[in-house]
N, C-alpha and C positions, 0 to 999 in steps of 0.2 A: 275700261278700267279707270276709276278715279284717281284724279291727277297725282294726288301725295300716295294711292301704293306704288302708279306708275315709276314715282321719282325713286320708292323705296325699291321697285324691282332695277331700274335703269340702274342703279348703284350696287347694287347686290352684283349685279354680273360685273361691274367694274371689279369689284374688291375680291370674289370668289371666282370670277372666272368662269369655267363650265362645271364646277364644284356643285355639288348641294350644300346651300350654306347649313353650319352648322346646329342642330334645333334647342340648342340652350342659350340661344342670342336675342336680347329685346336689342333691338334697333329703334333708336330714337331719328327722328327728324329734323330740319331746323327749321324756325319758321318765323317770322319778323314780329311777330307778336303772338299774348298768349294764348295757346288752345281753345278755342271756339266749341259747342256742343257737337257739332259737325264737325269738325277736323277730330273729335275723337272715336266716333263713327268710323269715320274712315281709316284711322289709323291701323296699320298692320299688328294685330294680335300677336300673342306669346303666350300661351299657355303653361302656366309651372304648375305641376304637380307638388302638391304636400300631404303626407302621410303620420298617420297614428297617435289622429289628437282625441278631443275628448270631445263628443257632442252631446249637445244640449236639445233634450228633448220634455216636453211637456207631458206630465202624466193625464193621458184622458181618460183612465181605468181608474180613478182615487179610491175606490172603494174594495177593490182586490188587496191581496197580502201584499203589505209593503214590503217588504223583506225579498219577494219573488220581483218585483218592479224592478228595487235598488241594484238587486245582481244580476239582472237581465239587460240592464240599461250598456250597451256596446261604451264602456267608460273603461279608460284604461288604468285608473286608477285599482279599480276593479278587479284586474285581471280580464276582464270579459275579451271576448273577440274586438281586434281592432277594427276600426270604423273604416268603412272605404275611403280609398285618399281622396282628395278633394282639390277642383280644379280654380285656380286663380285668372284670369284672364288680364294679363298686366299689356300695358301700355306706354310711351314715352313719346316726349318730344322736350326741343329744348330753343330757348331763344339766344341770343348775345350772351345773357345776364343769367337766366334761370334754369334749372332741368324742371320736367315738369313728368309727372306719373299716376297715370290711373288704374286702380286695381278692383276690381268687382269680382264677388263671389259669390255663390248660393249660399244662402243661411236662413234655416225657418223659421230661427226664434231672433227676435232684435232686442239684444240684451245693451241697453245703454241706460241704465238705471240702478248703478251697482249698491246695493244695500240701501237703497233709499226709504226713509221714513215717509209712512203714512199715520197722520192720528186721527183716532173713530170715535174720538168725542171725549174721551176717558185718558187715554194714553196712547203714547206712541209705537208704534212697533217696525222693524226695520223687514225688509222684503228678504233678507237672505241672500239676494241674490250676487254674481259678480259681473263679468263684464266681457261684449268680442274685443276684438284687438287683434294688429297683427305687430308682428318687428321685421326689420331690413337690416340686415347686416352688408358691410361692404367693407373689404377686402382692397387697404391702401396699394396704389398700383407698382408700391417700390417692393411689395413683398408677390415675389413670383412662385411662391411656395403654393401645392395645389390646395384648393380651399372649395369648401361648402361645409356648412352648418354643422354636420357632426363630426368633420376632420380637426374644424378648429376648435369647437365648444368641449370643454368639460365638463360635466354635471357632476357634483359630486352624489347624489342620493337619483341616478339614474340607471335604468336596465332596460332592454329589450330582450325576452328571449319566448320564441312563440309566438304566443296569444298575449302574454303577461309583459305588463310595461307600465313604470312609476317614473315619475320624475317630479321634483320638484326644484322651485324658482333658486337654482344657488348656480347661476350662470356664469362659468369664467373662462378664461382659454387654459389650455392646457401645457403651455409651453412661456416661458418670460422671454422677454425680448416682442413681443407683439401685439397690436391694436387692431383693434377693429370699429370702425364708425358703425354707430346704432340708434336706429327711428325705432319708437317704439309710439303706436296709435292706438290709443283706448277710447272704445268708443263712449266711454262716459267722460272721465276724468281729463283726458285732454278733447276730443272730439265735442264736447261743449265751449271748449273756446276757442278751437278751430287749428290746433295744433299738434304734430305728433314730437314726441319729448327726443332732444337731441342730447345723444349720449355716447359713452364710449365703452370699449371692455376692452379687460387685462386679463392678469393671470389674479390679480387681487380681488375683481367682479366687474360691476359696471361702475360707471360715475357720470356724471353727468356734465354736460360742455361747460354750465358755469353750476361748480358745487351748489349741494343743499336740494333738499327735501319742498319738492312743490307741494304735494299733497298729504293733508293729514286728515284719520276720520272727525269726522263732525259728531262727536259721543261725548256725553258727560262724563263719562268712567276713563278715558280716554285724555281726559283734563286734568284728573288727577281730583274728582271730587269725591271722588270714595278708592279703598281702597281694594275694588276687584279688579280682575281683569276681563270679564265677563263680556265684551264688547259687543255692541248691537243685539245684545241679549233681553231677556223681559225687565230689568231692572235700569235696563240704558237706557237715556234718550237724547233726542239732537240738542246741541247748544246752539244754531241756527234754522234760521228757515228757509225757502226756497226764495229770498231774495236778498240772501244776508243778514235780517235782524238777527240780533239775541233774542231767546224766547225766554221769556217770563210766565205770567201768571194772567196775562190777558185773553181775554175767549177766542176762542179758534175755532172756526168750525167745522166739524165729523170731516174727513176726504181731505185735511190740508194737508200740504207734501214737505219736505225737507233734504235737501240731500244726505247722501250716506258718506260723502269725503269734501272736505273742501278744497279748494284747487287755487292758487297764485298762477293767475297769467305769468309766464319767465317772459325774462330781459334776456338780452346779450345772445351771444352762443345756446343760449338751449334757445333761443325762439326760432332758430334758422330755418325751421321744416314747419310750414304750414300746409294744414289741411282744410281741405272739405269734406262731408260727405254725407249720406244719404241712404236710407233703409225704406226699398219699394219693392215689390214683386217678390219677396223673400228673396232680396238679395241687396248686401250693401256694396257700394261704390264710393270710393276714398277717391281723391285727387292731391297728392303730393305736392308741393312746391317748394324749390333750394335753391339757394344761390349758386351758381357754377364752381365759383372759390369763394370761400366764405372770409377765412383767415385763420380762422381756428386749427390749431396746429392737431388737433384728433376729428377734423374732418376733411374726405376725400375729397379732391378735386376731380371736375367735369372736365371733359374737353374730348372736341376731335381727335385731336392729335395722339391720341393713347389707340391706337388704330388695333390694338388688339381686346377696347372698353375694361373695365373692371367689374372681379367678381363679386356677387352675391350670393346673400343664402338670402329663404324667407320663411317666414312662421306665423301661423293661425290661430286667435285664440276664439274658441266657440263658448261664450260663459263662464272662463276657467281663467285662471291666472299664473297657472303654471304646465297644465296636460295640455301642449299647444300640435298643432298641424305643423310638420317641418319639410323642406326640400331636400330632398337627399343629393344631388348632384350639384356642379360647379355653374352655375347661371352666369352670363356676364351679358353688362352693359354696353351698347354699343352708341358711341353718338357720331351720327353720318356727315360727313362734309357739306354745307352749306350746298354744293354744285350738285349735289343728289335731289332738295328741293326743286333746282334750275330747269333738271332734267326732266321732268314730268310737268313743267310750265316751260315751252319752248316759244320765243318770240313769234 
């Protein structure tokens, strides 16, 4: 057995005894510095189940009745049959200073190009499309009230019953008096510059660690130069290009790109959650990084000593920005004593 599951089994019977430990616990490591590509290998898996998002599939029939496509496509928008749940395989480890998290999933389509302009010599036109992404929610450790994802969240324009399931993005809690720290990873808009957006939620929505709006679309109509609302539509086009300029009236040639939103690197408290990550094998792999305590009075603090970790929820987004993949049960984090590493490297 390699040494860090060894340490993570040596530990496990310290803490559980002759129990089966329980199977909604990611167990973090320690380890003297950051996760290596091998140390994540080896790390002890956790599998979280997430159910009844919306996936995003590519039509290789275009010439069939669209209308029989659009209603057949397993989208819960739709009403159609919910999609089978979908397994995350998460990961931790954590040093003095940082937690650290990797999360990979199957995904066939790599949607990290949300609405982006392309012009074919003549005009612009925007791709339609939106964007994967996941969120983490967590569940401050002074609130011992039971929690996952749909106990604490309340949607207002949501239903489940059957087959039939809508929701849309109007995220808040359901009860005043409580917070919840929230990473929220899109694979375009932040995952281009290498960060997931550090936020909080109320019973009022979400906000964000240091207020204001990172992201706004990159559209003319959107600037306020005409007076439609038609957005990424055939009359819009980008007011930048794909390396910042203003676009004028100078030649561009057929295939140049633009993005579809433009994005501010954040300062402060929203920059606290950096990522990485990576779409190979039809499957992307995210890598988290956080400070243990940050300062931020709406973010959780790490540590061994919480010997029972903190809960999360989690959620998937497949091309959508609101019909997302969620966890149904109480997850929690666990970060193992420093002597658990020891134990599986003995003198």
């Amino acid at each position: 057995m390699p040494l860090i599951l060894l340490g993570i089994a040596v530990m496990m019977l310290i803490v559980v005894g002759c129990r089966d430990p329980e199977g909604n616990r990611l167990y973090a490591l320690h380890l003297a510095k950051a996760p290596t590509a091998a140390d994540w290998e080896r790390a002890l898996p956790h599998p979280i189940i997430v159910r009844g998002g919306r996936v995003h599939k590519i039509d290789v029939f275009p010439d069939i009745d669209k209308d029989t496509v659009h209603t057949s496509t397993p989208s819960c928008h739709h009403g159609g049959a919910i999609p089978r749940p979908l397994t995350v395989d998460v990961r931790a480890f954590y040093t003095d200073s940082d937690l650290y998290l990797r999360l990979r999933w199957r995904d066939l389509t790599r949607d990290d190009a949300m609405q982006q302009w392309r012009f074919d010599g003549s005009r612009w036109t925007s791709n339609g499309l939106k964007e994967d992404g996941f969120g983490l929610m967590w569940q401050p450790p002074t609130d011992q009230r039971p929690f996952s994802c749909t106990l604490a969240c309340h949607i207002e324009d949501f239903g489940v019953a059957g087959a039939t399931f809508h929701a849309t993005n109007k995220m808040k809690l359901e009860k005043a008096g409580r917070w919840l720290d929230l990473w929220n990873w899109k694979a375009d808009r932040t995952g281009r510059l290498g960060f997931a957006d550090d936020r909080w939620l109320d019973l009022k929505g979400m906000h964000g660690d240091l207020p204001g709006d990172l992201m706004r679309p990159n559209s003319r109509l959107a600037s306020g130069q005409t007076g439609t609302v038609d957005l990424f539509g055939d009359k819009d086009a980008p007011v930048y290009d794909d390396q910042g300029r203003i676009i004028g009236k100078e030649f561009r040639p057929a295939g140049s790109l633009a993005p579809g939103w433009m994005v501010e690197r954040p300062i402060g408290h929203r920059a606290d959650v950096r990522a990485t990550a990576s779409w190979k094998n039809d499957h992307w792999t995210v890598i988290l990084r956080r400070p243990l305590v940050t300062g931020d009075p709406h973010d959780v603090e790490f540590s061994p000593a919480l010997t029972d970790g903190i809960a999360f929820g989690l959620s998937v987004m497949d091309n959508t920005l609101d019909e997302h993949y969620a966890s149904r049960g109480s997850e929690r984090l666990i970060l193992l004593p420093p002597s658990a590493a020891e134990a599986g490297n003995p003198e």
